[in-house]
C-alpha positions as CSV (number, residue, x, y, z in Angstrom):
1,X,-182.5,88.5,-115.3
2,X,-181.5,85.2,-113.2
3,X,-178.0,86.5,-111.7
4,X,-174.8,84.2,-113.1
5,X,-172.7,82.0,-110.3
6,X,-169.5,83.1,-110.5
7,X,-166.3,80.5,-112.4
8,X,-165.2,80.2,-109.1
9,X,-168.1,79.2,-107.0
10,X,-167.6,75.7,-105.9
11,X,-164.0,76.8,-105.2
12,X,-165.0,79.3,-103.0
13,X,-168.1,77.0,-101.1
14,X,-165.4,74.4,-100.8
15,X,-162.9,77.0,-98.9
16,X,-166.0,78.1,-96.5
17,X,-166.7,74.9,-95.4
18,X,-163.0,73.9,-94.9
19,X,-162.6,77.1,-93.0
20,X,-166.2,76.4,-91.0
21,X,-164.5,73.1,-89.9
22,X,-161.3,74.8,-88.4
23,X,-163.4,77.4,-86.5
24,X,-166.1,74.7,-85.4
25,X,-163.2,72.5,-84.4
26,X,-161.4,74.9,-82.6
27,X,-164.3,77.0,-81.3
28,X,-167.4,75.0,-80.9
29,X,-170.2,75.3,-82.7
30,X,-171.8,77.9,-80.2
31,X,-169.3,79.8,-79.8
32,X,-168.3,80.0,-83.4
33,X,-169.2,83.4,-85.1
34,X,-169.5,84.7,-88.6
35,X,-167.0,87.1,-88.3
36,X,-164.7,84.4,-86.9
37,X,-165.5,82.2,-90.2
38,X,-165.3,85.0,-92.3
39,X,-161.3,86.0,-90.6
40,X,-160.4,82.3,-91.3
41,X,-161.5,82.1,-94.6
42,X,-160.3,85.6,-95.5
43,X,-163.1,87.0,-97.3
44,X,-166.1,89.3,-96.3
45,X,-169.0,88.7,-93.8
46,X,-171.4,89.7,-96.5
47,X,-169.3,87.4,-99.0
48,X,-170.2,84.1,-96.9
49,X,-173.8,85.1,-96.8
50,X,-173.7,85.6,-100.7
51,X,-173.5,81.5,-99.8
52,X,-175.3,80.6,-96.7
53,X,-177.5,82.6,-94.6
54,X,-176.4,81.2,-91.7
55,X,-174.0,79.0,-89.5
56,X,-176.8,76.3,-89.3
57,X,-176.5,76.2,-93.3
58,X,-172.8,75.9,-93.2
59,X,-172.4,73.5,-90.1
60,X,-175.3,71.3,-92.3
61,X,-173.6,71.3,-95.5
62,X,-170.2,71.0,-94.5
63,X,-171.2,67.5,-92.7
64,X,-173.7,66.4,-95.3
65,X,-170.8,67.1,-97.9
66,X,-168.4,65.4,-95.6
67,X,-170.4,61.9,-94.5
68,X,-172.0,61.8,-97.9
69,X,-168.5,61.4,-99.5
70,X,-167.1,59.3,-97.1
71,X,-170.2,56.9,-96.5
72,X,-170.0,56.5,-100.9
73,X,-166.3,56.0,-101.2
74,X,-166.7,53.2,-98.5
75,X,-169.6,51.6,-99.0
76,X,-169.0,51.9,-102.5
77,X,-165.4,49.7,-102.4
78,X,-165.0,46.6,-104.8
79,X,-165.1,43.5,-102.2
80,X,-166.5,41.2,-104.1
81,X,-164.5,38.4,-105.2
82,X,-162.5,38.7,-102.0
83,X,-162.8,36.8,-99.0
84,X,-164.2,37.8,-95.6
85,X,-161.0,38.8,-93.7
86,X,-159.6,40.9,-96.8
87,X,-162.6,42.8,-97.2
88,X,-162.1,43.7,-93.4
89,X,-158.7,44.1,-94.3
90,X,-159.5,47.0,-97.5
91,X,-162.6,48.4,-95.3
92,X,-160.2,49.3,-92.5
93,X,-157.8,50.6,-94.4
94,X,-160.0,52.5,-96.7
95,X,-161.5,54.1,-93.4
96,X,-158.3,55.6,-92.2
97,X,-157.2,56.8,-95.2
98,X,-160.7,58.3,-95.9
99,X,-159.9,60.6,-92.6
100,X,-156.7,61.7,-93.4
101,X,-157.1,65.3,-94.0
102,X,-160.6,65.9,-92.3
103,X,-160.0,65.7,-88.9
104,X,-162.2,68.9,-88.0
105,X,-164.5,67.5,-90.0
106,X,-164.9,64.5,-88.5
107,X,-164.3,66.5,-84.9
108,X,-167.1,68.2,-85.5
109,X,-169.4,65.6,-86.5
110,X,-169.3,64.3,-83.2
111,X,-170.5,67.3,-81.5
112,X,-172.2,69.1,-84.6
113,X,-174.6,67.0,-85.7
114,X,-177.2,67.3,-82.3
115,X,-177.3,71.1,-83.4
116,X,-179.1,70.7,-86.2
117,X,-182.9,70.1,-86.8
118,X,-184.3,66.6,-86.9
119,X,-184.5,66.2,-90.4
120,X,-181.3,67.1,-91.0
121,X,-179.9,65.0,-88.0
122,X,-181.8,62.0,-89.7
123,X,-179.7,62.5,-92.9
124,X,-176.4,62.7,-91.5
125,X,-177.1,59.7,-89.1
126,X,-178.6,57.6,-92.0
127,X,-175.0,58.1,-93.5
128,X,-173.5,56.8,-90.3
129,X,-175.5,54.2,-89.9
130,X,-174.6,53.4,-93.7
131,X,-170.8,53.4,-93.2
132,X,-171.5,50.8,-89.6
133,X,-173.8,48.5,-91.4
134,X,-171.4,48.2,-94.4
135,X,-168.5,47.3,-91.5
136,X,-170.9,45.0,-89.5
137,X,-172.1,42.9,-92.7
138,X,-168.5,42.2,-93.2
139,X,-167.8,41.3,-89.4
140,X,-171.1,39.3,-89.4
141,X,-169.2,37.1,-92.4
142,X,-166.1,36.2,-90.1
143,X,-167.8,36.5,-86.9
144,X,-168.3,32.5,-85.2
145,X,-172.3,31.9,-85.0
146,X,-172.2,32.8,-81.6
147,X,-171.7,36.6,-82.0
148,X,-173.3,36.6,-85.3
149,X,-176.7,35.7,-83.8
150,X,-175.9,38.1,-80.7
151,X,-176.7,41.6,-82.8
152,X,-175.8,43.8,-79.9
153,X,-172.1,42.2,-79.4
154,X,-172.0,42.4,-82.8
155,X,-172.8,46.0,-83.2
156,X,-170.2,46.4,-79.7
157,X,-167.7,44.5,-82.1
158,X,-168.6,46.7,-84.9
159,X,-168.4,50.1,-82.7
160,X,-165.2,48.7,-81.4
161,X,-163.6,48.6,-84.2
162,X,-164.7,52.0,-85.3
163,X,-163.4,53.3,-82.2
164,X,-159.7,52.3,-82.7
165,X,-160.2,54.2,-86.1
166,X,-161.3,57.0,-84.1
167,X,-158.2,56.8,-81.5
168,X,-155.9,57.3,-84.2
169,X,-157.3,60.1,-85.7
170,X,-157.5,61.9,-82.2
171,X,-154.0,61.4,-81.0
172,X,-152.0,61.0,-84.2
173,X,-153.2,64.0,-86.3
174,X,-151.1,64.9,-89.3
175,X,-150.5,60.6,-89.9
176,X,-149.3,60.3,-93.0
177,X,-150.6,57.2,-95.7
178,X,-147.5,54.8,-94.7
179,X,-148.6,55.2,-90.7
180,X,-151.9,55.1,-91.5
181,X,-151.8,51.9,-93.5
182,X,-149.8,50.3,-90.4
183,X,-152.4,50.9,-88.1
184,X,-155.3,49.8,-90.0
185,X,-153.1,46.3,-90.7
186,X,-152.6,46.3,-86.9
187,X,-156.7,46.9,-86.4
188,X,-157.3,44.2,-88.8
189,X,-155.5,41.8,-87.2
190,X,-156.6,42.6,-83.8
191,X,-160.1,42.4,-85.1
192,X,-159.5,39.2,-86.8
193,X,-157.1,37.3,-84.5
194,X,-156.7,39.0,-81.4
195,X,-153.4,39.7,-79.3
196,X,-151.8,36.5,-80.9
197,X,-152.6,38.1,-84.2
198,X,-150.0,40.8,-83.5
């Protein structure tokens, strides 16, 4: 007889992974143990294996949960209708918000993902590569002809902006929606119009 998954299950999957990010964030992924994961999620070794058999398992789902989510509720936003600059404008903002309460999430991505096997690095990067083509195509729109036909100052432009998202998440951890929403309006108009912009 096929054995029942327990009411609870996604609950539980949910608090592994969230508890896998803290460890991996705080630990490294190398360092990081089972017993350490199963201490910060306060359940049994034998319980977290009852869900993965192994860290590799955790560390992939736990960023395949996290980019998938993030690369759909971005490149999924409503643009259309709206000019070039305010679809810059909601994309930005969307970002930053979409980090606010992942930050060992997205810590980890940055270190996690080269752990993995190819395959599974290929997946996660696809949804990277989702999330800057969705920010470039926008760019391209706005960008003078000279940088759009220039694709790698437009992918520096692209990265560039990323990377001010980034910053903020690193050094301002805990932002809440109101400073969040500031900064992405001063990214925006950085991107779009420079110091004079500010």
């Amino acid at each position: 007889m096929a054995r029942t998954i327990a009411k609870d299950h996604d609950h539980k999957r949910e608090r592994i992974l969230k508890s896998a990010a803290r460890v991996f964030a705080r630990e490294g992924f190398d360092r990081a143990s089972m017993a350490q994961l199963a201490a910060e999620c306060g359940i049994s070794k034998a319980n977290i294996y009852h869900y993965y058999d192994s860290k590799d398992a955790i560390l992939f789902d736990m960023l395949e949960t996290y980019l998938r989510q993030l690369r759909d509720g971005i490149c999924g936003l409503e643009i259309d209708g709206l000019s070039a600059p305010d679809q810059l404008r909601m994309a930005v903002r969307e970002i930053l918000l979409a980090y606010q309460g992942v930050d060992d999430e997205h810590r980890v991505q940055s270190t996690g993902i080269s752990a993995l096997p190819d395959d599974q690095q290929k997946l996660l990067r696809g949804y990277q590569r989702d999330l800057v083509e969705f920010l470039s195509d926008i760019l391209s729109d706005i960008a003078p002809d000279k940088l759009r036909e220039n694709k790698a100052k437009l992918r520096a432009t692209t990265m560039s902006v990323f990377g001010m998202l980034n910053w903020f998440y690193m050094w301002n951890a805990g932002a809440d929606t109101k400073a969040r929403i500031e900064y992405a309006k001063l990214v925006s108009d950085l991107t779009l119009d420079g110091l004079k912009g500010l």
